[in-house]
DORO-686995 format. One line per 3 residues: number of its first residue (from 1); their letters; for each residue x, y, z of C-alpha. Coordinates in Angstrom, 1 decimal. Each point is the difference from the previous one (the first is absolute). Last residue first. Example, Ala and Ser with C-alpha at 12.3 -4.5 7.8 and 13.67 -1.06 7.14 Angstrom:
<nodes>
2 = sa = 13.7/-1.1/7.1 ~ -1.4/-3.4/0.7;
</nodes>
This chain:
<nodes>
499 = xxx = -74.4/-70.8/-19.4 ~ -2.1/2.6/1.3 ~ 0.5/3.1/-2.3;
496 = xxx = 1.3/3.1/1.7 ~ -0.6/3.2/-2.7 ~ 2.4/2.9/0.4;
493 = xxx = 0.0/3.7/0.7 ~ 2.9/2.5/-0.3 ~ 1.1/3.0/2.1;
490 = xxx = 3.1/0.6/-0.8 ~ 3.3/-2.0/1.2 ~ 2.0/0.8/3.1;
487 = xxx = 3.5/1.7/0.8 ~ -0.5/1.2/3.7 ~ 0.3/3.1/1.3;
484 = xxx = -1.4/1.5/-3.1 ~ 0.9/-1.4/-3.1 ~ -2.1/-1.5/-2.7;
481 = xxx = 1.1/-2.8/-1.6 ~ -0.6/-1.3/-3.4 ~ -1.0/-3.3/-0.6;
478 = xxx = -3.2/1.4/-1.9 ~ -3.2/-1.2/0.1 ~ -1.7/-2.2/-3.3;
475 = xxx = -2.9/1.8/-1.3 ~ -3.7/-0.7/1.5 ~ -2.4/-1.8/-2.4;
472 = xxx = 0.3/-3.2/1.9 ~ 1.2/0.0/3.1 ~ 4.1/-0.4/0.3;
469 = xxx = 0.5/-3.8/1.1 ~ 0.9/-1.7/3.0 ~ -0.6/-4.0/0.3;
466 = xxx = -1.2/-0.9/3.9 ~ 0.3/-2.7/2.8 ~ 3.7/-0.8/-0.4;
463 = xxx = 1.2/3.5/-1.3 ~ -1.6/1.7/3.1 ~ 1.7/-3.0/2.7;
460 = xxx = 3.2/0.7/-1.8 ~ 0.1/3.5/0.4 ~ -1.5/0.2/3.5;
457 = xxx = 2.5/-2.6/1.4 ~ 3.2/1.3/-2.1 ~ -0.6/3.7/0.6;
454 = xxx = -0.8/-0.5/3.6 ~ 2.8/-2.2/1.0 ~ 2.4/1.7/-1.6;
451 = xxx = -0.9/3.8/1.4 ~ -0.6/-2.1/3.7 ~ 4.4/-0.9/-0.6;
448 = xxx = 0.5/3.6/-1.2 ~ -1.0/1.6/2.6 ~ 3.1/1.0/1.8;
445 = xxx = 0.4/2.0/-3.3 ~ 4.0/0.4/-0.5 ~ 1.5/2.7/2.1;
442 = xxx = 2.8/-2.0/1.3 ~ 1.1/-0.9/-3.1 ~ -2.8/-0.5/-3.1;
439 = xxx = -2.8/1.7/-2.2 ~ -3.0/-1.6/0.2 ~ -0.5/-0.3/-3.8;
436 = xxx = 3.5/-0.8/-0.7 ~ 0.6/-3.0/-2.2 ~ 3.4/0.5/-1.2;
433 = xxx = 1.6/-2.8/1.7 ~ -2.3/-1.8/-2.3 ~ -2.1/-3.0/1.2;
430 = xxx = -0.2/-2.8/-2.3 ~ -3.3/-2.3/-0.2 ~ 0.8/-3.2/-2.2;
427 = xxx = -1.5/-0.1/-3.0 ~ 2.8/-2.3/-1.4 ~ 2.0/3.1/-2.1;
424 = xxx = -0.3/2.3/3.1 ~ -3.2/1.7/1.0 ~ -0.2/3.2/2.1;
421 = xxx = 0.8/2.6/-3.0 ~ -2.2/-2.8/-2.1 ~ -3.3/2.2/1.8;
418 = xxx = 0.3/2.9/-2.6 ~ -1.8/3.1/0.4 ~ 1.6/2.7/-2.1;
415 = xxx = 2.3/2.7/1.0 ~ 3.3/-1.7/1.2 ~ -0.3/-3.1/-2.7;
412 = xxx = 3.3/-2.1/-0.1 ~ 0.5/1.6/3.9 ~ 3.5/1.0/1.3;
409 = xxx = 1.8/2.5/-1.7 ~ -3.6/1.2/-1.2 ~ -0.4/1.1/3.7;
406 = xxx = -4.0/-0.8/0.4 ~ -0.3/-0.7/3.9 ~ 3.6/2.0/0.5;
403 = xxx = -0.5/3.2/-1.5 ~ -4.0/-0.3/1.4 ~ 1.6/-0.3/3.9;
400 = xxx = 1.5/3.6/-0.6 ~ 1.6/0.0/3.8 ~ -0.7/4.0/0.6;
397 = xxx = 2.6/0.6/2.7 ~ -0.1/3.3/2.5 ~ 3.2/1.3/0.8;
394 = xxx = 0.6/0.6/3.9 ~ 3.5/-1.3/0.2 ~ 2.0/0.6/-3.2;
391 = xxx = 0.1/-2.3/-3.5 ~ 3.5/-0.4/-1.2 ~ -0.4/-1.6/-2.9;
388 = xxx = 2.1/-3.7/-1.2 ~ -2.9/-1.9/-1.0 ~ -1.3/0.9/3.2;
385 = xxx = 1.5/2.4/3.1 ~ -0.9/0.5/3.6 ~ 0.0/2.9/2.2;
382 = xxx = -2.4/-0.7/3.1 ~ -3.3/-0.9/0.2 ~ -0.9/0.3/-3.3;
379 = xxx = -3.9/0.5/-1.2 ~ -2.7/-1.9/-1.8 ~ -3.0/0.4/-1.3;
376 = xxx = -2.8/-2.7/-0.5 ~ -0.1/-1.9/-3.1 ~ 0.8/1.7/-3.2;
373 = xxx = -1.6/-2.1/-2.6 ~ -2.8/-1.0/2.8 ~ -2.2/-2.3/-1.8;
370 = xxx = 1.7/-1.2/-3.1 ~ -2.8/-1.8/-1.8 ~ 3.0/-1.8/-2.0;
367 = xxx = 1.8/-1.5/2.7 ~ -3.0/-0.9/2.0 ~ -1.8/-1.4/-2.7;
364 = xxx = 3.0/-2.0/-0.9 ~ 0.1/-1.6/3.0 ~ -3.5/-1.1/0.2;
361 = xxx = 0.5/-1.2/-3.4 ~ 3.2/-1.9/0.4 ~ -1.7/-1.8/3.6;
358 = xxx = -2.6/-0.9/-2.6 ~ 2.0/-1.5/-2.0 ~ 2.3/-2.0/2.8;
355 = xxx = -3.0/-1.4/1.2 ~ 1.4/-3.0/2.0 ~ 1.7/2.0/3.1;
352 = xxx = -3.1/2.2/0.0 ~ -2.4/-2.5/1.4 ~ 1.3/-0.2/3.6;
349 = xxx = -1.9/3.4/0.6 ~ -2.8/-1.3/-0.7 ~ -3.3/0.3/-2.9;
346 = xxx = -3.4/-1.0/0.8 ~ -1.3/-3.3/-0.2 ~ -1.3/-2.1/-2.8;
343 = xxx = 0.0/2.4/-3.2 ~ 3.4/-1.8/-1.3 ~ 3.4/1.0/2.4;
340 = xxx = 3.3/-1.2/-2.0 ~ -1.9/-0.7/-3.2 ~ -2.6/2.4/-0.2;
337 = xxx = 1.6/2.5/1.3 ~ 2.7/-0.3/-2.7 ~ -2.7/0.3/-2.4;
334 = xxx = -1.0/3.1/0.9 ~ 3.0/1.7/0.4 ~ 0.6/-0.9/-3.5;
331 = xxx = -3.2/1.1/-1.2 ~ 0.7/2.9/1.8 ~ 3.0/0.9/-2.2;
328 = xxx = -1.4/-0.6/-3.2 ~ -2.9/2.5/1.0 ~ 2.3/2.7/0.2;
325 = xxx = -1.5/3.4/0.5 ~ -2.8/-1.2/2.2 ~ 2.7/-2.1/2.3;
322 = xxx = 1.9/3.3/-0.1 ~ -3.0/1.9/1.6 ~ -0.1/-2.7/2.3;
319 = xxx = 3.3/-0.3/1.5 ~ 0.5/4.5/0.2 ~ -3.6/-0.2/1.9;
316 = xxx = 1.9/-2.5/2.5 ~ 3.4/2.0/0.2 ~ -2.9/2.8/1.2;
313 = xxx = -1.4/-2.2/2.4 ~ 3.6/-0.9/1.1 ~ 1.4/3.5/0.4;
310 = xxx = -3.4/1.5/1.3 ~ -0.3/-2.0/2.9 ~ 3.0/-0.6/1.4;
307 = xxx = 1.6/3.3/-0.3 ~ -2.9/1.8/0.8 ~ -1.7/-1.9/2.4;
304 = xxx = 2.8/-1.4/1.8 ~ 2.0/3.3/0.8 ~ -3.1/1.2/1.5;
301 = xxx = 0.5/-2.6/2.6 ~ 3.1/0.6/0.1 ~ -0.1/4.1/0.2;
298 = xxx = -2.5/-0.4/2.9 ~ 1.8/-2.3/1.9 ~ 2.9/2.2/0.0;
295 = xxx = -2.1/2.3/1.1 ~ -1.1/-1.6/2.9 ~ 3.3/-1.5/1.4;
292 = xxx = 2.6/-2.9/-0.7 ~ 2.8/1.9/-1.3 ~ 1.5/-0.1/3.7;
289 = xxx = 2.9/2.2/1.0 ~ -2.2/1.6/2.5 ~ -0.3/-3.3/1.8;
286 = xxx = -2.9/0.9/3.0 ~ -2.5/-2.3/-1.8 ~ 1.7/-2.3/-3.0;
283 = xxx = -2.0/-3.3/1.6 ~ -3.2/1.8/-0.4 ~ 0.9/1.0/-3.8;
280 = xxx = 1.0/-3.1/-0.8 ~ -3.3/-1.6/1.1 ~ -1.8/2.9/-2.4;
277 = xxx = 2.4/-0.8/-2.7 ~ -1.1/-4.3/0.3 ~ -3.9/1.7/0.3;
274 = xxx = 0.5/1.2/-2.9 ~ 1.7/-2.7/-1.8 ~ -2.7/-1.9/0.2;
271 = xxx = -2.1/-1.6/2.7 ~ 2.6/-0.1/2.4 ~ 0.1/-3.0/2.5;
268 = xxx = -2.9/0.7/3.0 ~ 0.8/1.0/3.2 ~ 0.3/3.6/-0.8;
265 = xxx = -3.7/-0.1/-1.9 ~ 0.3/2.7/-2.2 ~ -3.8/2.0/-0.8;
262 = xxx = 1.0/3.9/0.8 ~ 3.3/-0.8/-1.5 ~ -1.9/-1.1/-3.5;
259 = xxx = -2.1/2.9/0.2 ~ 2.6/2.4/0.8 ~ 1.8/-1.1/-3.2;
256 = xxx = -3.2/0.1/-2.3 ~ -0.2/4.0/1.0 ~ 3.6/0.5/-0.7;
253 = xxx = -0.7/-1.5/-3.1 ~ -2.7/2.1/-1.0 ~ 1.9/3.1/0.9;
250 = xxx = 2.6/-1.0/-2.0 ~ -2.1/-0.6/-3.2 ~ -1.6/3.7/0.9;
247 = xxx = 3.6/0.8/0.0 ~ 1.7/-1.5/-3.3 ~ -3.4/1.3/-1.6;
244 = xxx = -0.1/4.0/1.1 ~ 3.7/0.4/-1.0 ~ -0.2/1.8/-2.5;
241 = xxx = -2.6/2.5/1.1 ~ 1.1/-0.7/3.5 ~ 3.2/1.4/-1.1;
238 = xxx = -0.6/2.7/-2.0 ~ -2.3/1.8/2.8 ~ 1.8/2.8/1.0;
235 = xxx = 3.7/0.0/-2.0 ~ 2.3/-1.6/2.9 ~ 0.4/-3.4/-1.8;
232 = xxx = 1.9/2.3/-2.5 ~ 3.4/0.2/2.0 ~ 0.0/-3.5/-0.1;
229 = xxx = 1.8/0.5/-3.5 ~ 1.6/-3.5/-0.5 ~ -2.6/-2.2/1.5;
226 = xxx = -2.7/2.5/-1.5 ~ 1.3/-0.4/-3.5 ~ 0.4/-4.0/0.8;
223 = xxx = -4.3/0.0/1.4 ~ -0.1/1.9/-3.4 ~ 1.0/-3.0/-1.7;
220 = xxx = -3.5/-1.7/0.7 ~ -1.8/2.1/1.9 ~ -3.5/-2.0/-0.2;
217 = xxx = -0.8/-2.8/-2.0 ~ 2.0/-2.6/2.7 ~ -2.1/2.0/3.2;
214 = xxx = -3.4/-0.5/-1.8 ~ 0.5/-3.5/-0.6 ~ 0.9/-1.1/3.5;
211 = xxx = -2.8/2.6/1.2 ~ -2.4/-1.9/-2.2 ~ 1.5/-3.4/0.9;
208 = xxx = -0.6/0.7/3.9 ~ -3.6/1.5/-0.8 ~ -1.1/-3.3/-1.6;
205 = xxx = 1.5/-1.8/2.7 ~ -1.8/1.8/2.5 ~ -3.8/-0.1/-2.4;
202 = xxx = 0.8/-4.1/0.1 ~ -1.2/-0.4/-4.1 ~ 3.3/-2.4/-0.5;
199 = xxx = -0.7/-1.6/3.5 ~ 3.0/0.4/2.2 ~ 2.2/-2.3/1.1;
196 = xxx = 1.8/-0.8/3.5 ~ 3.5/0.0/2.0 ~ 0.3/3.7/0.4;
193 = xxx = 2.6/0.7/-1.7 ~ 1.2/-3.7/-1.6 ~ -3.9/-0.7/-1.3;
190 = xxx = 0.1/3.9/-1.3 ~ 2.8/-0.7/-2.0 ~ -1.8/-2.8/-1.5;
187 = xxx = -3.2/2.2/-0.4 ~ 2.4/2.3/-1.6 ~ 0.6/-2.1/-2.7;
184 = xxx = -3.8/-1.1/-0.7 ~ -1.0/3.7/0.0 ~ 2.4/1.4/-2.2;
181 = xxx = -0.8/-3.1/-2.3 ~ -3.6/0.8/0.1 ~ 0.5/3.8/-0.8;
178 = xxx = 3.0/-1.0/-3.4 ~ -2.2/-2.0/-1.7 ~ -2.0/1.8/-1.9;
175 = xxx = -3.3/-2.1/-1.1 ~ -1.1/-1.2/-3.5 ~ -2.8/-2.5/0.5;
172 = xxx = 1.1/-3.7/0.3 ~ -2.5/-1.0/2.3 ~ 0.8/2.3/2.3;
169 = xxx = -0.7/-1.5/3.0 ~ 3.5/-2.2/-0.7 ~ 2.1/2.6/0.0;
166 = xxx = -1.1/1.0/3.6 ~ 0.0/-3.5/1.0 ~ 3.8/-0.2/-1.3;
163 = xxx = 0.7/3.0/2.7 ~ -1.5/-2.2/2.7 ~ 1.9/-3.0/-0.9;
160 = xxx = 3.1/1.8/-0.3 ~ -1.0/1.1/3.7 ~ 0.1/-3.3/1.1;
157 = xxx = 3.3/-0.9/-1.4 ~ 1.5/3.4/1.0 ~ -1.0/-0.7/3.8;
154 = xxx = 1.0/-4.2/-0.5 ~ 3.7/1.4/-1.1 ~ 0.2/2.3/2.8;
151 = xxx = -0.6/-3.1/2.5 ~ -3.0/-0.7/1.5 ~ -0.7/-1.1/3.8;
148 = xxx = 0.4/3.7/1.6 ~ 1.7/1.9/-2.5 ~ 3.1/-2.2/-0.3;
145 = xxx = 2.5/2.7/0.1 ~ 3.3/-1.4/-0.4 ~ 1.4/1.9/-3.3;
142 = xxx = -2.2/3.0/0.3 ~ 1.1/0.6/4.0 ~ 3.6/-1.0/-0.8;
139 = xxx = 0.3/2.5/-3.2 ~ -2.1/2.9/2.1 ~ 2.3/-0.5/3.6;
136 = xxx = 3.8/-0.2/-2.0 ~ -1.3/3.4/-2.0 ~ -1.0/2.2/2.7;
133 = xxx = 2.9/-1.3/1.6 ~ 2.3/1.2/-2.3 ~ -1.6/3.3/-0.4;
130 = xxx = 0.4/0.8/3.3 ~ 3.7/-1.2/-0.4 ~ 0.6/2.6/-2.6;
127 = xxx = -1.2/0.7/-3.6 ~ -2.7/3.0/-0.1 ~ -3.4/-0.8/-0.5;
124 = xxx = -2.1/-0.4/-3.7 ~ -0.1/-3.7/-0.4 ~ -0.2/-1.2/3.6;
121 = xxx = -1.7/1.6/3.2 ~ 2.5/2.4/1.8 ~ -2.0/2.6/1.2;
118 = xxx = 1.6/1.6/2.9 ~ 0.3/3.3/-2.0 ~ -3.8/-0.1/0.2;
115 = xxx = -2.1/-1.2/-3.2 ~ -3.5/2.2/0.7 ~ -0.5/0.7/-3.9;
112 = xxx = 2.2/3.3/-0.3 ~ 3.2/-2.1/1.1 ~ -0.6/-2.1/-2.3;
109 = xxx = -0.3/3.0/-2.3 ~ 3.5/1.3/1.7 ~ 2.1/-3.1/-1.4;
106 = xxx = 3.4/-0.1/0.9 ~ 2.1/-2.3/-2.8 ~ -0.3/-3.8/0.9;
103 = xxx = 3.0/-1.9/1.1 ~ 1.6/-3.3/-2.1 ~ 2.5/1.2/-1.9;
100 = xxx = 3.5/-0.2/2.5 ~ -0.6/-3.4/1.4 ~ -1.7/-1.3/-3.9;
97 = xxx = 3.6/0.8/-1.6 ~ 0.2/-3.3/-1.5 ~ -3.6/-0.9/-0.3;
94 = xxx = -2.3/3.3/-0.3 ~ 3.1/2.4/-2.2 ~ 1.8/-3.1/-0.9;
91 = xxx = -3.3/-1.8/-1.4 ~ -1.2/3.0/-1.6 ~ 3.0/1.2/-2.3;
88 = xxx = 0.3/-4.0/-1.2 ~ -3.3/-0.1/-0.6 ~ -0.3/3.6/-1.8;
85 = xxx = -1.0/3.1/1.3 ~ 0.2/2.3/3.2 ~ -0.7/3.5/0.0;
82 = xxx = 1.6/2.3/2.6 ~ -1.8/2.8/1.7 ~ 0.4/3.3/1.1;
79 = xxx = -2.2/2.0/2.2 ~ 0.1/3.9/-0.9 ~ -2.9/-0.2/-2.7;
76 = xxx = 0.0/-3.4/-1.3 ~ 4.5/-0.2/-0.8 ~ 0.6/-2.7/-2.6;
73 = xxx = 2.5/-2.5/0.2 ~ 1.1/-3.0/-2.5 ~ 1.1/-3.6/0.5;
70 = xxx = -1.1/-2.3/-3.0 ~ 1.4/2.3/-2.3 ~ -0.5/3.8/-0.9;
67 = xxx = -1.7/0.0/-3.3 ~ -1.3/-3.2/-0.2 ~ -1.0/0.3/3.7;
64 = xxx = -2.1/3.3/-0.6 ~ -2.2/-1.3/-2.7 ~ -0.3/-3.4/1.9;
61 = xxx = -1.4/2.5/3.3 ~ -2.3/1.9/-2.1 ~ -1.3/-3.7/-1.3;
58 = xxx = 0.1/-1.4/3.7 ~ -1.3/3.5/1.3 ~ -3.6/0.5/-2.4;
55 = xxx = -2.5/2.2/1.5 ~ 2.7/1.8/2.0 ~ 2.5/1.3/-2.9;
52 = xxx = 2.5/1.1/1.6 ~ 1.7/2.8/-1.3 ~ -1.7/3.0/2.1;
49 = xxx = 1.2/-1.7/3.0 ~ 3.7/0.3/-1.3 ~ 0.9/2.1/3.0;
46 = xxx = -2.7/2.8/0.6 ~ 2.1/2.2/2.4 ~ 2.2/0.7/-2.9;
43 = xxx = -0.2/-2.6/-3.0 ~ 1.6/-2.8/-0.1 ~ 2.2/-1.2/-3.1;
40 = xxx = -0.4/-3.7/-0.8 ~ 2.0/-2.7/1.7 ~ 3.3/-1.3/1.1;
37 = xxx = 0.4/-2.0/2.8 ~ 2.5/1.8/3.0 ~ 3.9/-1.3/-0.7;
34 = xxx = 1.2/2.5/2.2 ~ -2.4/2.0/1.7 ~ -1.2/3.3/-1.9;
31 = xxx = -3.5/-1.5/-0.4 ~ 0.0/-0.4/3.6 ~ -0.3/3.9/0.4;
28 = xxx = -3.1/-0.1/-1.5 ~ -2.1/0.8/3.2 ~ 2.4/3.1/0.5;
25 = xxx = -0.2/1.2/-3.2 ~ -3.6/0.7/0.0 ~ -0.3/1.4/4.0;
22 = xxx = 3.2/2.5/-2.2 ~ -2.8/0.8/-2.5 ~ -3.0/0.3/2.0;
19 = xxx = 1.8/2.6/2.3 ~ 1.5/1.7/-3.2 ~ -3.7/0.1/-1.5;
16 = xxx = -1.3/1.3/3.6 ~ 2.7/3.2/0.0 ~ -0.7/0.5/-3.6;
13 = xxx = -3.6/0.0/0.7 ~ 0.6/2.2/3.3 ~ 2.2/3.1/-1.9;
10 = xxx = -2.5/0.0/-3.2 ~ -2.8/0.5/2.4 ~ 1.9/2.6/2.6;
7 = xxx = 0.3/1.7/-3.6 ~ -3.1/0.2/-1.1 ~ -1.0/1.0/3.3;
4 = xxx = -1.1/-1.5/2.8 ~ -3.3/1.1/1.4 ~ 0.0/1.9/3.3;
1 = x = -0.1/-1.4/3.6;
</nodes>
């Protein structure tokens, strides 16, 4: 065969640019619908991918709403997406129109990472009835789990003990925080897994919270890119470059998994909730339409680690930063401790109905640290409108949780930490329809119950044994956020000062 010519050249680019160009018009061809959101001009093939400013989204994302509204569109590449702000904008789109918002856009990296088109664990599969009982078998199991002879609330009492120990060897030396909470929360995570701890210097947990880590700092919004363009997955060698973590930490799991199947006792109650999955899984044999299966097992297991883990031991390094930044605050915390709990016995549960204060605090860390801005992606079901736009079947939703955790419509001081948001005139503890942090409808975080317990349990049992300061000679940290998956504070170090 000969070389094209110059003008065989000319003749296929135009050819391929009119290809690309009608593919282009075809994926925006819901931006022609009747009452579609507005938003800003796409580019061809690229969309408005070149306009989103990936290292900071909520503040790209409140440029973008005051120009457009509190419903606008953009187009990422050829998949197009509706953004979602505002409380009143959220709760119909999650709340009122939950039925028709609640299914997860296709997602060829999970696919990439061993997650079957049978996997339908919780937070990232697709809405349906396998979904649904995915969900109804996680909330029973980690509401009635007893855990052999202790209850959840004894496992993250126990290992709030552990974590103060860790404080304590200090001696009041500056330390980092952030590693030994990671460790203490996903020891509690591990307790409802696989029904035991792990030693902080265990060399398996150790490799469990390096892969955990490794996975969170790796592909960040390129993990979306890929999602949209899967095309690129194909490139030799991208993907288990950026991908290596995420796999490695599945491969772990899968390894932990066999372990705990190879050691079940059948005629023994469940030792966790995997054994519970793994006696589901023998009743589900023959059903096709089960949900109950190995790699469903799999994604909830990982599931846990990541979402439970980081979330709360993260919301936990946002608590004590913010304890160093405002001593007046702690004091407070402190001295409610001290007269609801003293330094007898360890914090419970049925103390947070008389600390209205630190109930505020807790609350207000959560509001402010604002964790996931724009929670997990969403996508419609069927054609559904909100706040009066038509929205099509098969858009994907961006629910900007940030435009309603500090809406200045809503909160006396949106961008500052303020615990009084929580507190009415009597210091009684107010909870504000407003309050968002894990999200809400049907897609709400089925964790959120463990979340509470944790952060009130380890928080107040940290404040009652130590005083947090910023080490002497070291500038005060920042309560700025730094955005990758996750919104979290830098780096900082404190000192922990028995009390």
């Amino acid at each position: 065969m000969g070389l094209l010519t110059g003008e065989s050249l000319a003749s296929l680019a135009v050819a391929v640019a009119i290809f690309l160009l009608l593919v282009d018009l075809m994926h925006r061809r819901s931006r022609w619908a009747a009452r579609y959101p507005p938003g800003p001009m796409p580019l061809p093939v690229v969309g408005n991918m070149l306009q989103v400013n990936v290292k900071n989204m909520p503040s790209n994302l409140g440029q973008l709403r005051r120009r457009f509204g509190n419903v606008f569109s953009l187009q990422l590449a050829w998949t197009p997406v509706v953004v979602i702000n505002g409380l009143e904008a959220v709760r119909e789109a999650l709340v009122v129109r939950g039925e028709d918002t609640s299914d997860r856009p296709p997602s060829p990296v999970e696919e990439y990472l061993g997650f079957g088109p049978r996997s339908q664990g919780k937070s990232l599969a697709r809405y349906g009835p396998a979904w649904r009982e995915q969900r109804r078998f996680s909330v029973s199991t980690m509401r009635n789990f007893g855990l052999g002879k202790k209850s959840l609330e004894q496992w993250v009492t126990e290992e709030a003990s552990y974590l103060c120990a860790v404080f304590s060897a200090q001696n009041g030396r500056p330390l980092n925080p952030k590693a030994h909470l990671n460790k203490a929360v996903s020891n509690v995570i591990s307790c409802l897994t696989y029904g035991r701890r792990f030693e902080y210097d265990d060399p398996t947990f150790l490799k469990i919270l390096e892969m955990v880590e490794k996975a969170l700092k790796g592909p960040g919004f390129l993990h979306e890119v890929l999602n949209l363009a899967p095309v690129l997955l194909r490139i030799p060698g991208l993907a288990d470059k950026v991908f290596s973590g995420p796999k490695a930490f599945m491969d772990l799991l899968d390894g932990l998994i066999t372990e705990h199947r190879e050691t079940r006792d059948p005629t023994q109650p469940p030792r966790d909730l995997t054994d519970a999955f793994l006696d589901e899984v023998e009743k589900a044999k023959g059903n096709l339409h089960s949900s109950f299966n190995k790699e469903n097992l799999r994604l909830v297991v990982s599931d846990l680690f990541f979402a439970g883990t980081v979330t709360t031991s993260t919301t936990l390094f946002w608590a004590l930063l913010l304890m160093l930044l405002h001593p007046d605050v702690q004091r407070r915390v402190q001295e409610e401790i001290d007269e609801v709990i003293g330094q007898g016995r360890p914090p419970e549960m049925a103390d947070q109905a008389h600390m209205p204060y630190t109930t505020a605090v807790i609350h207000e860390v959560q509001r402010f640290g604002d964790l996931v801005p724009l929670s997990v992606p969403h996508m419609t079901s069927c054609d559904t409108e909100v706040q009066g736009f038509l929205i099509p079947k098969g858009t994907m939703l961006f629910i900007n949780l940030s435009s309603v955790l500090k809406d200045e419509t809503v909160w006396k001081k949106p961008f500052r930490f303020h615990p009084e948001h929580f507190l009415d005139d009597q210091g009684r503890f107010v909870k504000h329809e407003a309050f968002m942090p894990f999200s809400a409808g049907r897609r709400s975080c089925l964790g959120e119950p463990l979340a509470r317990m944790e952060l009130f349990l380890f928080f107040t049992c940290l404040l009652q044994r130590f005083s947090f300061s910023v080490p002497p000679g070291q500038p005060q940290p920042s309560d700025h956020a730094i955005y990758n998956m996750l919104a979290a504070p830098a780096p900082y170090q404190l000192c922990a000062v028995p009390r």
